[in-house]
C-alpha positions as CSV (number, residue, x, y, z in Angstrom):
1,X,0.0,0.0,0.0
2,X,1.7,3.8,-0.9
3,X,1.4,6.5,1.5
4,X,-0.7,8.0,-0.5
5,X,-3.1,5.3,-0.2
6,X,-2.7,5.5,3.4
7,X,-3.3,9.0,4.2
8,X,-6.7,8.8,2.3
9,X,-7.5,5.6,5.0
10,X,-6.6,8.3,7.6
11,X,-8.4,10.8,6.2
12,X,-11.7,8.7,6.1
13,X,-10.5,6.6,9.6
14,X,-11.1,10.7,11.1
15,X,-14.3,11.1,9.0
16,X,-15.7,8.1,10.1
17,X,-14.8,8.8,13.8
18,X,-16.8,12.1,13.3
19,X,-19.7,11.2,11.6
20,X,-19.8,7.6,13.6
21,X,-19.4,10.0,17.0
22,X,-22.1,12.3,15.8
23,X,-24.7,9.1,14.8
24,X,-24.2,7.6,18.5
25,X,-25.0,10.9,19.9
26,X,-27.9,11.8,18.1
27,X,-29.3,8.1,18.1
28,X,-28.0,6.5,21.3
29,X,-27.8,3.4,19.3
30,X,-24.1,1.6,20.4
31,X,-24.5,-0.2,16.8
32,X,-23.3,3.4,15.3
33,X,-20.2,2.9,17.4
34,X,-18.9,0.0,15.6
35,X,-17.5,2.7,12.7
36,X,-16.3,4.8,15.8
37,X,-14.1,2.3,17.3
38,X,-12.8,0.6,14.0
39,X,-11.7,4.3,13.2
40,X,-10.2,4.6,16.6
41,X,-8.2,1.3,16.6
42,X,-7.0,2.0,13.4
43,X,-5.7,5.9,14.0
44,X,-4.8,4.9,16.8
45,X,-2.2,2.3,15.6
46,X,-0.8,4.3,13.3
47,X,-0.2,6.4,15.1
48,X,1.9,4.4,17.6
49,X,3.3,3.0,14.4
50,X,4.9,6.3,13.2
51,X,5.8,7.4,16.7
52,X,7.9,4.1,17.6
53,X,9.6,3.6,14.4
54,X,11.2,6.2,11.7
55,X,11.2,4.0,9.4
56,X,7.2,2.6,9.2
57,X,4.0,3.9,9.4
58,X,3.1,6.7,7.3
59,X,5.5,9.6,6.9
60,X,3.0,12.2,7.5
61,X,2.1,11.3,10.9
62,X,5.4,11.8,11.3
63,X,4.4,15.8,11.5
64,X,3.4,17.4,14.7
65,X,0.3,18.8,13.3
66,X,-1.3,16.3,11.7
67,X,-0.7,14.3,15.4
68,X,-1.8,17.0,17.4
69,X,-5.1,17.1,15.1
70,X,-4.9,13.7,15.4
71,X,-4.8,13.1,19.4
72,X,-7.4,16.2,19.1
73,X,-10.2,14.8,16.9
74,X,-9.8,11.5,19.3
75,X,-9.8,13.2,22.7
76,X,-12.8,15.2,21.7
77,X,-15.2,12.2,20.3
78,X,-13.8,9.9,23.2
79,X,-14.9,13.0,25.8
80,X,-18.2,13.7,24.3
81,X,-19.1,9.6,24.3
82,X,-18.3,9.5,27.8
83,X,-20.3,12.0,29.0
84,X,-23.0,11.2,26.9
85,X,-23.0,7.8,28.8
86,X,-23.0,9.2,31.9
87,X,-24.7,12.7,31.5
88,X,-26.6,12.5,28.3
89,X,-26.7,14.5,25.1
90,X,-26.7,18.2,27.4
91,X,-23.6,16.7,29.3
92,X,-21.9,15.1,26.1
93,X,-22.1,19.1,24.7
94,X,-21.3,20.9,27.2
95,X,-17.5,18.7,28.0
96,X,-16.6,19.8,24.9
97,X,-16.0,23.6,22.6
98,X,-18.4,24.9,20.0
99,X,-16.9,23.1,16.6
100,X,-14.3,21.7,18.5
101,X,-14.4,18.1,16.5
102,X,-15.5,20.1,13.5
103,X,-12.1,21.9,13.1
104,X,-9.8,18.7,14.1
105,X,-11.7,17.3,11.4
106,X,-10.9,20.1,9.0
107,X,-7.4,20.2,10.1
108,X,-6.7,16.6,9.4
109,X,-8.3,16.9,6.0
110,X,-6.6,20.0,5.0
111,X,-3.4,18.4,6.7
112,X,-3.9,15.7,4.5
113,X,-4.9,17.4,1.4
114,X,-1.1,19.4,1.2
115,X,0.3,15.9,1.8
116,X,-1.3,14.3,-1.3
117,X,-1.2,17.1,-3.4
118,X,3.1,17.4,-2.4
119,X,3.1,13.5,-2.8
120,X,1.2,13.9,-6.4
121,X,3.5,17.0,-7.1
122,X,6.6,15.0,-6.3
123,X,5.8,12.1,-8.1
124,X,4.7,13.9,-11.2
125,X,8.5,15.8,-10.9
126,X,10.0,12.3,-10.7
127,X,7.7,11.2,-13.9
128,X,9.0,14.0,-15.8
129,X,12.3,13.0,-14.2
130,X,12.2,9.4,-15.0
131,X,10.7,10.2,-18.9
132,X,13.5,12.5,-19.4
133,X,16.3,9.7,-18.1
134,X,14.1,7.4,-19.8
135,X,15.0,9.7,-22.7
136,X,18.7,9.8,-21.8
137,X,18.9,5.8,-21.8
138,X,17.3,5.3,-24.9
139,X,19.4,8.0,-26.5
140,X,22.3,6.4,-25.2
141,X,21.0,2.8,-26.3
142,X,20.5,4.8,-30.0
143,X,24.4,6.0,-29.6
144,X,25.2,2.7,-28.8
145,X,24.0,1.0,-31.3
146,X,25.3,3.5,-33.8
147,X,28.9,3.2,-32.1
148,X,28.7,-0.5,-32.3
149,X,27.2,-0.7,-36.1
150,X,30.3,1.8,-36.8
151,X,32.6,-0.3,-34.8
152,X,31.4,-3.6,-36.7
153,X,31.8,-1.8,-39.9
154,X,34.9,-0.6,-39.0
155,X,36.3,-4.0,-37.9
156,X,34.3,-5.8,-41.2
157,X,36.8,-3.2,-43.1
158,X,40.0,-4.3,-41.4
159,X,39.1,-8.0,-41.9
160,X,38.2,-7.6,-45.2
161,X,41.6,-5.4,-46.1
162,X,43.5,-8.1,-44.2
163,X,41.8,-10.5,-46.2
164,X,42.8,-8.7,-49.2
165,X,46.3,-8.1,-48.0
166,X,46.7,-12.1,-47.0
167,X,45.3,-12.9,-50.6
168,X,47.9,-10.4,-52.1
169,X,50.4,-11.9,-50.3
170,X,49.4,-15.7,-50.9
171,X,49.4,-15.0,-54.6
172,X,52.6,-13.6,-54.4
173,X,53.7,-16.3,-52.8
174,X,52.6,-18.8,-55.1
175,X,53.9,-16.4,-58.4
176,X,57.3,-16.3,-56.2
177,X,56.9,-20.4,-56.2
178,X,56.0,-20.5,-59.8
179,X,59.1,-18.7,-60.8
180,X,61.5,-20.3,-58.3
181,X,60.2,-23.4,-60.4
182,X,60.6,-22.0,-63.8
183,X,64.3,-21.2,-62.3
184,X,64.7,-24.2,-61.2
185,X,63.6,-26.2,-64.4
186,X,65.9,-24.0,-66.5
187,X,69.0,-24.7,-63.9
188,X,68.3,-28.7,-64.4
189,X,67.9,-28.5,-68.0
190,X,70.9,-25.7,-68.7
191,X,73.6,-28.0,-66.3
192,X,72.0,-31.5,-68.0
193,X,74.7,-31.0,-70.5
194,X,73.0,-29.4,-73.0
195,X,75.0,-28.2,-76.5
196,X,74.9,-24.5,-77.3
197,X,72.3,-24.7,-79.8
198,X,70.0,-25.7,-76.9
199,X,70.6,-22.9,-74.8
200,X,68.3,-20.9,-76.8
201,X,65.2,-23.2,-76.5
202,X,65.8,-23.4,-72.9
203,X,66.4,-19.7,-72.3
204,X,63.3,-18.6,-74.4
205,X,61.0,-21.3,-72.7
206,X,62.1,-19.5,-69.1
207,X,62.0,-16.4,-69.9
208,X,58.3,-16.4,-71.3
209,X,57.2,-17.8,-67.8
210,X,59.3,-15.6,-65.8
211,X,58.5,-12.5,-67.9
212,X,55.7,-13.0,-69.9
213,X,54.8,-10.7,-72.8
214,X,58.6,-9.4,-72.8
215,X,61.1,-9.9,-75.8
216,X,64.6,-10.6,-74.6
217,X,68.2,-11.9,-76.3
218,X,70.9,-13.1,-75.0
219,X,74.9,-12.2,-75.8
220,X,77.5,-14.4,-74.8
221,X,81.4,-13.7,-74.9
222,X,83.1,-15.3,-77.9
223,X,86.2,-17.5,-77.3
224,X,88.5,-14.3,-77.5
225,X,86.4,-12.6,-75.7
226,X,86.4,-9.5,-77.9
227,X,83.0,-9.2,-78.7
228,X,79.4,-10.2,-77.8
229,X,77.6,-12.4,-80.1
230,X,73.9,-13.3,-80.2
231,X,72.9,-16.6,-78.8
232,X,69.4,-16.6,-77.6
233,X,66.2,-14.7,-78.5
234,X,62.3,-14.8,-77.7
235,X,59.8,-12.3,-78.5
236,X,57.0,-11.2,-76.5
237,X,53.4,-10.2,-77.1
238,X,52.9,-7.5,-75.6
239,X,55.8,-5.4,-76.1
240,X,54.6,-2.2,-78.4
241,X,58.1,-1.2,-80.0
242,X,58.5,1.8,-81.6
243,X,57.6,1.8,-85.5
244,X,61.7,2.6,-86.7
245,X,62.6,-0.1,-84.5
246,X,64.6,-3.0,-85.5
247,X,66.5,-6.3,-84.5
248,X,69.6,-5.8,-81.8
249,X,72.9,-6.6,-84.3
250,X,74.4,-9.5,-83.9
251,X,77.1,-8.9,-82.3
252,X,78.6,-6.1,-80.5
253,X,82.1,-4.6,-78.8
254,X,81.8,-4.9,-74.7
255,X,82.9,-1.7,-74.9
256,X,79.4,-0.9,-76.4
257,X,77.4,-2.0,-73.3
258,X,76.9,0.4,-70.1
259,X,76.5,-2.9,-68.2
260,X,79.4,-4.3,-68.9
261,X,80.7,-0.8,-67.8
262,X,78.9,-0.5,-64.6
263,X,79.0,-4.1,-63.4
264,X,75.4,-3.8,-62.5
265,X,71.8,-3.8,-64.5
266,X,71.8,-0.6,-66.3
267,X,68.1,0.7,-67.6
268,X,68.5,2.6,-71.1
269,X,65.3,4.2,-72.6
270,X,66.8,6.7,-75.9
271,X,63.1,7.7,-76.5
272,X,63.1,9.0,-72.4
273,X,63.2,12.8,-72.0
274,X,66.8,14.6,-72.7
275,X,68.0,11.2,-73.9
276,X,68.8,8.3,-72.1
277,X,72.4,6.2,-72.2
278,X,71.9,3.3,-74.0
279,X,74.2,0.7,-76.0
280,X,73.4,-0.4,-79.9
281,X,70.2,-2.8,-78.4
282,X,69.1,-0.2,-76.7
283,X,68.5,1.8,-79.6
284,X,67.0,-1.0,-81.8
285,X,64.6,-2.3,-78.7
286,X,63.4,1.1,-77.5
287,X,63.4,0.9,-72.9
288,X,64.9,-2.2,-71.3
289,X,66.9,-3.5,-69.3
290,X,70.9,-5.1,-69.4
291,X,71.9,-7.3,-66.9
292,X,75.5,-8.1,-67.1
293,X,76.0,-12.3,-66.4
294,X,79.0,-13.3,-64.4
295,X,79.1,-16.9,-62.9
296,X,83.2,-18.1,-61.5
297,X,84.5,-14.8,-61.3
298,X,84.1,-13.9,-64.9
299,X,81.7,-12.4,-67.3
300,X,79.9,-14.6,-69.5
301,X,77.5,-11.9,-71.1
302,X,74.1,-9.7,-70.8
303,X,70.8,-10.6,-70.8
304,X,68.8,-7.8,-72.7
305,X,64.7,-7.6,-71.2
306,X,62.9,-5.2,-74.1
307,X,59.8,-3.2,-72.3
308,X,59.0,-0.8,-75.2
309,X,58.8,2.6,-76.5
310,X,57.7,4.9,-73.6
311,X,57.6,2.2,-71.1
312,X,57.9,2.9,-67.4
313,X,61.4,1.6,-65.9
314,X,61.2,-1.5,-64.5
315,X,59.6,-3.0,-61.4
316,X,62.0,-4.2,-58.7
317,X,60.6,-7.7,-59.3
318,X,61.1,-7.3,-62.9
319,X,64.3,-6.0,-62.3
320,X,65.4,-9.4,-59.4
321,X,63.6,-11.5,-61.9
322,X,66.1,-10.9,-64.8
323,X,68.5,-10.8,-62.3
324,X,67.7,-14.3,-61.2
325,X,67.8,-15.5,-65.1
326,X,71.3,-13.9,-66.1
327,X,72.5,-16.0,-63.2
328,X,71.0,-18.8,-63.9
329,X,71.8,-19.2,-67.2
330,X,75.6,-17.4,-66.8
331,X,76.5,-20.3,-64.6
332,X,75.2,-22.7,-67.0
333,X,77.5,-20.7,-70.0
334,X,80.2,-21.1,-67.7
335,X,79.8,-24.6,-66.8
336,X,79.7,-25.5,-70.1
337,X,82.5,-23.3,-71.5
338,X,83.9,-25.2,-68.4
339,X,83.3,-28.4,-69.8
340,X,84.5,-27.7,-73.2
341,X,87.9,-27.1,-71.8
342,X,88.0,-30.0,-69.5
343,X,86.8,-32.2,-72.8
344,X,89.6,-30.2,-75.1
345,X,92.2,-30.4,-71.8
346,X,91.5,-34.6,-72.0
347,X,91.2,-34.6,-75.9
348,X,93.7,-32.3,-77.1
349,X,97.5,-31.8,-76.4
350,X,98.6,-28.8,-74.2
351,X,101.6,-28.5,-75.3
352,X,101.2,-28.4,-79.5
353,X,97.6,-27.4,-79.7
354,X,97.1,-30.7,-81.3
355,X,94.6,-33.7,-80.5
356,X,96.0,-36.7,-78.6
357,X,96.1,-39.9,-79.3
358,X,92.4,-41.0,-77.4
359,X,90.5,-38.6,-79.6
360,X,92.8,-40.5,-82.5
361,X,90.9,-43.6,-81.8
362,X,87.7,-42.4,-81.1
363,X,87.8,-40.3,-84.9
364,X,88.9,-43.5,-86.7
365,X,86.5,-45.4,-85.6
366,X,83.9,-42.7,-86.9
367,X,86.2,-43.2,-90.0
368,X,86.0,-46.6,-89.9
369,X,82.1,-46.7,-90.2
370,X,82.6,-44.0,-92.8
371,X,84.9,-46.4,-95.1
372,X,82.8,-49.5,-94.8
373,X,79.3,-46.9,-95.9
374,X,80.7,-45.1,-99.0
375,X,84.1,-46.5,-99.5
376,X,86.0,-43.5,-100.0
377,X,89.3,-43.6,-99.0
378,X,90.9,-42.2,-95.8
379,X,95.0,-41.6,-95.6
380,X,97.3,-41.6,-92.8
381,X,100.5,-39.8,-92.2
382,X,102.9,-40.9,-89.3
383,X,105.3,-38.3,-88.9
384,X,108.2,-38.0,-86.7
385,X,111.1,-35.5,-85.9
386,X,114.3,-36.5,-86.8
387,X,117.5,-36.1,-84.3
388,X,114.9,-34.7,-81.6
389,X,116.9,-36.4,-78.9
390,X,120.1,-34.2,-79.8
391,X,118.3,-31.2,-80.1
392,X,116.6,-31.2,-76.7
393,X,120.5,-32.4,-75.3
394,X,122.1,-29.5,-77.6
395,X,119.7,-26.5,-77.5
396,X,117.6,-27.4,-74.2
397,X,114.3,-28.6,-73.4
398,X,112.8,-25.3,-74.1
399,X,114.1,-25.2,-77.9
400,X,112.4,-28.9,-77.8
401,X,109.0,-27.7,-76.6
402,X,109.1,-24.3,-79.0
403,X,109.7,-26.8,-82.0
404,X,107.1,-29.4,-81.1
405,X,104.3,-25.7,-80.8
406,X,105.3,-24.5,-84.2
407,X,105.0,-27.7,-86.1
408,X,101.8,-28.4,-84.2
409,X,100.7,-24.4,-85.2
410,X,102.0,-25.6,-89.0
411,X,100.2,-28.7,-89.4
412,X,96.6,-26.8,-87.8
413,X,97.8,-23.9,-90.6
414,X,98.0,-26.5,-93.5
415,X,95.7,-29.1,-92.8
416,X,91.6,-28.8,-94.0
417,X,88.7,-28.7,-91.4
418,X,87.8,-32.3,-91.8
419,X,91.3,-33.4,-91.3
420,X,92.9,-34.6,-87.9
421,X,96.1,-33.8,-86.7
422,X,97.1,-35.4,-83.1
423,X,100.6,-36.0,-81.1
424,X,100.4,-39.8,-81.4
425,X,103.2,-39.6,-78.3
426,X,106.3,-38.0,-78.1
427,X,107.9,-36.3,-81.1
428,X,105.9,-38.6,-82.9
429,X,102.9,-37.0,-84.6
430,X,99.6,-38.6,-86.8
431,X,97.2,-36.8,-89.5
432,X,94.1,-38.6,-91.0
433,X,93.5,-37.2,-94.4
434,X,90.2,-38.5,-95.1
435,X,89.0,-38.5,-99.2
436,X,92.4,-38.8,-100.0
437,X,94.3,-41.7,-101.2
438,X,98.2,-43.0,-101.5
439,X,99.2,-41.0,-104.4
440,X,97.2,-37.7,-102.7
441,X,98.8,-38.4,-99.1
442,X,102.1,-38.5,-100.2
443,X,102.0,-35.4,-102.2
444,X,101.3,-33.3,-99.2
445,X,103.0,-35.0,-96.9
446,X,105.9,-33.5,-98.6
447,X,104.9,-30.0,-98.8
448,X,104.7,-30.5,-94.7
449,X,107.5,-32.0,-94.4
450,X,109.6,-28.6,-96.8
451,X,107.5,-26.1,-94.4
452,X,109.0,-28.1,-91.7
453,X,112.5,-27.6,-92.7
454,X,112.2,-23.9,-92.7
455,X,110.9,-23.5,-89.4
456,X,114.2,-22.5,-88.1
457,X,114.1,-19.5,-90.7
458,X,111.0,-18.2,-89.4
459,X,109.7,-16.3,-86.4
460,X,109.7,-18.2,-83.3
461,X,106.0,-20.1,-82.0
462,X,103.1,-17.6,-80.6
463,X,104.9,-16.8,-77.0
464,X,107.8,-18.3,-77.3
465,X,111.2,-16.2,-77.4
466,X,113.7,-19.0,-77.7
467,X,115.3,-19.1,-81.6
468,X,114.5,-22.7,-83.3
469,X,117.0,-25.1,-84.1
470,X,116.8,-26.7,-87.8
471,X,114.8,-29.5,-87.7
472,X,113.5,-31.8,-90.0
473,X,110.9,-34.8,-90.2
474,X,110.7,-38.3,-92.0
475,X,106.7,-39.3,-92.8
476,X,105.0,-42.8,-93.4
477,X,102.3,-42.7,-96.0
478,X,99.3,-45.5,-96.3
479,X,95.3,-45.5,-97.0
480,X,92.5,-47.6,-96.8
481,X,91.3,-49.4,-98.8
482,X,94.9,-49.3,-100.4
483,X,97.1,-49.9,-98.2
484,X,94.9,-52.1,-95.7
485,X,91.1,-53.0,-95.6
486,X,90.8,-51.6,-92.4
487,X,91.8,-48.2,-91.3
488,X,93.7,-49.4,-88.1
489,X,96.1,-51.6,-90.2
490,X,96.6,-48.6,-92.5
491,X,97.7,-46.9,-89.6
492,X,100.3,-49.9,-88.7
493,X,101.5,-49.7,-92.6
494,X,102.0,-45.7,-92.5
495,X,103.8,-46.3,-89.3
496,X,106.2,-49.2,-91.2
497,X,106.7,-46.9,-94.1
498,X,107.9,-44.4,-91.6
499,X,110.6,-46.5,-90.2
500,X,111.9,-47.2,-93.4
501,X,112.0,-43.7,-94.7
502,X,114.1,-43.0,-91.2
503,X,116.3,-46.1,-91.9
504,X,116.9,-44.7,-95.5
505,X,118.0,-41.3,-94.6
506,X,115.5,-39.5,-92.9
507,X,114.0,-36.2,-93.9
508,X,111.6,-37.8,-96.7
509,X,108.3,-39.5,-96.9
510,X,107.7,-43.1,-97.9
511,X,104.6,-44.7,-99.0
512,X,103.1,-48.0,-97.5
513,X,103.2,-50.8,-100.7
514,X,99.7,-51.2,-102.4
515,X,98.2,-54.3,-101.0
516,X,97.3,-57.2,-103.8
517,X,93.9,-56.9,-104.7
518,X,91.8,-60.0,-103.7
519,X,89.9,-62.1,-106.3
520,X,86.8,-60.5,-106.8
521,X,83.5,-63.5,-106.6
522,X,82.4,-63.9,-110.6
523,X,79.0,-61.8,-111.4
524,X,76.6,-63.5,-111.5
525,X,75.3,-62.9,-115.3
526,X,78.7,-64.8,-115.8
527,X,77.7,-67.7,-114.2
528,X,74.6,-67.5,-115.7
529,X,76.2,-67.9,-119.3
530,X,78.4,-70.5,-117.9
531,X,75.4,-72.6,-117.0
532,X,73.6,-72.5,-120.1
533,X,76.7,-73.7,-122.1
């Protein structure tokens, strides 16, 4: 129950000990009593309510003069109902004043009248208090929810750039994978001993996954290394050159080439603003990029990436890409110019220049298929240097060496491509002649064996400065089929006849006897004829 509640119970708890009081005394009936007391034993406990605790019974008892009303209204309807029961209705009227029970009446009502009217004002100043922080709350709520829809939004952005950053980065990992595999594949194929023709299929076939849509060639350093010559090229198809460009030439001086120059990739563009230093491929492909390619300490040429008239300078990833290529595929030129001198070092003589005598066997057995095919005939000249004992005791070892380089340098001067010339061992030397017979062999055997005898009058072998001694040779000639049927006998008979021109004299050239020719089996339109007679 609210106070309010209960001072209206009050109110009408006083009322009804007035008009109860009023009914007994006009009446004399004790039945209108029974409102009288019920009114009394319920003011009356309130009041002792309020007055023993602080805390309960209704606050506004708690006010002196609503009490004193109170105890007022009581006394004078308990006074007047006494002496009405002992003096009647004149005595009950005369204990007490005029209106006395009328005012305490008012009082209490007026008393209780401000209460409820301050309770109702109060509580409608905490309605409008609650509806405005009712207000507050749900404008915070709204804020709230606005803060936390930007918040989400906010975070749904981060995720989703993160998301975009972690797929940028996962493709980059796996176009960083695909080109560590195109690397790789070229490395396996390039040092799988591949011949120099293939280098271009490889190189191309990388290049087009590493940098797609790019032209490109490749210059490597010829044997004397005074030049750059073109060994690989690939075009790309999305290149736009310019319309007076042209093919890179092919070949050019190193001296041409600012990579070579600066050691490092160089980026020429001659169509870029004021000019732009370039080399001759530079101005045929338009922009692009040199990489100089060194592998063991030594350069084995540039890698030349074509971007275009007008094109942007490359991208540090294009840049490490090419990078990544020239290396590549300069340690695969330089394995392989590596191996070339490793297979000339075991196949060739270091001292004359000339073959030795395992690449001897290994040619006339290629000979030897070739005679038994087509049946042309292949010569051999055993040659050997006369005295060359006393001229290594007389003139010295290096005299010896300086004569065995310039008639190695002579016979590679005199002799055609498709003949051999090897240091069989010793001052002993051997020459296939192949298409050439006894007759043939013989004939420039001795215009070797003349150039050899003026040696001495000529200037000393590339590098050497010690004079040569005179020296002459004595040479063995034989062929196949001539001489022998097979090759390796002709070489036996060339290497008889050359023992006989020595025992004869020396400085001369003997030919190996014809062998007899064998019976030949009769054709057989012969024996036909034979067997119809």
């Amino acid at each position: 129950m609210t106070e309010r509640d209960n001072a209206r119970r009050i109110l009408q708890a006083a009322v009804d000990l007035e008009s109860s009081s009023r009914g007994f005394l006009l009446s004399g009936k004790h039945e209108q009593l029974a409102d009288y007391h019920a009114a009394l034993q319920f003011l009356n406990r309130e009041r002792n309510r309020s007055i023993a605790s602080v805390d309960r019974g209704l606050s506004l008892l708690r006010e002196s003069s609503l009490l004193d009303a109170l105890e007022v209204a009581m006394r004078t309807r308990a006074r007047r109902i006494e002496h009405y029961a002992s003096g009647g209705v004149e005595s009950a009227v005369r204990s007490t004043q005029a209106g006395e029970g009328k005012r305490a009446t008012d009082d209490i009502r007026r008393l209780v009248g401000v209460y409820v009217a301050d309770r109702e004002s109060k509580i409608a100043a905490l309605h409008a208090a609650l509806g405005w922080r009712q207000t507050a709350v749900v404008c915070l709520i709204i804020f709230s929810a606005v803060t936390t829809i930007i918040a989400l939004a906010f975070a749904h952005r981060q995720i989703r750039r993160r998301q975009v950053v972690a797929e940028a980065a996962r493709a980059a990992s796996n176009r960083r994978g695909q080109e560590l595999a195109a690397l790789v594949e070229m490395s396996e194929l390039l040092q799988s001993g591949v011949e120099a023709k293939d280098v271009r299929d490889v190189v191309a076939h990388a290049a087009r996954r590493l940098l797609p849509g790019l032209s490109g060639w490749l210059f490597a350093f010829n044997n004397s290394r005074d030049r750059l010559d073109l060994a690989a090229s690939w075009k790309g198809s999305s290149v736009a050159t310019p319309a007076n460009s042209t093919e890179p030439p092919d070949h050019f001086a190193p001296s041409e080439c600012w990579a070579l120059k600066r050691g490092r990739p160089h980026h020429g563009d001659p169509s870029a603003e004021g000019g732009g230093l370039g080399c001759v491929a530079c101005a045929a492909t338009g922009s692009g990029l040199c990489v100089p390619m060194a592998a063991r300490g030594e350069v084995q040429g540039v890698l030349r990436i074509a971007f275009g008239a007008g094109a942007a300078a490359p991208t540090v990833e294009q840049t490490a890409l090419a990078t990544a290529l020239g290396d590549s595929v300069s340690l695969a030129l330089a394995n392989q110019a590596l191996r070339e001198r490793l297979r000339g070092q075991a196949l060739r003589d270091s001292l004359t220049g000339l073959h030795n005598r395992r690449f001897l066997e290994e040619v006339m057995a290629q000979m030897e298929a070739q005679l038994a095919r087509d049946g042309r005939p292949v010569a051999v000249l055993m040659m050997d240097l006369d005295h060359f004992k006393s001229i290594n005791d007389t003139h010295g070892h290096a005299a010896g060496d300086a004569v065995l380089r310039s008639v190695g340098l002579l016979l590679i001067d005199q002799l055609r491509r498709s003949d051999v010339a090897c240091r069989y061992g010793g001052e002993e030397l051997a020459v296939l002649l192949p298409g050439c017979d006894v007759a043939q062999a013989a004939e420039r055997a001795d215009g070797i064996r003349h150039a050899i005898s003026l040696l001495h009058k000529s200037n000393p072998a590339h590098g050497d400065r010690v004079a040569l001694p005179p020296v002459t040779v004595s040479i063995g000639v034989a062929a196949a089929p001539q001489s022998a049927r097979q090759l390796a006998d002709a070489l036996k008979a060339a290497d008889a006849a050359l023992y006989e021109a020595k025992r004869t004299g020396r400085n001369k050239v003997t030919s190996a006897p014809t062998r007899t020719a064998e019976p030949q089996p009769p054709k057989l339109e012969i024996v036909q004829a034979i067997a119809t007679q």
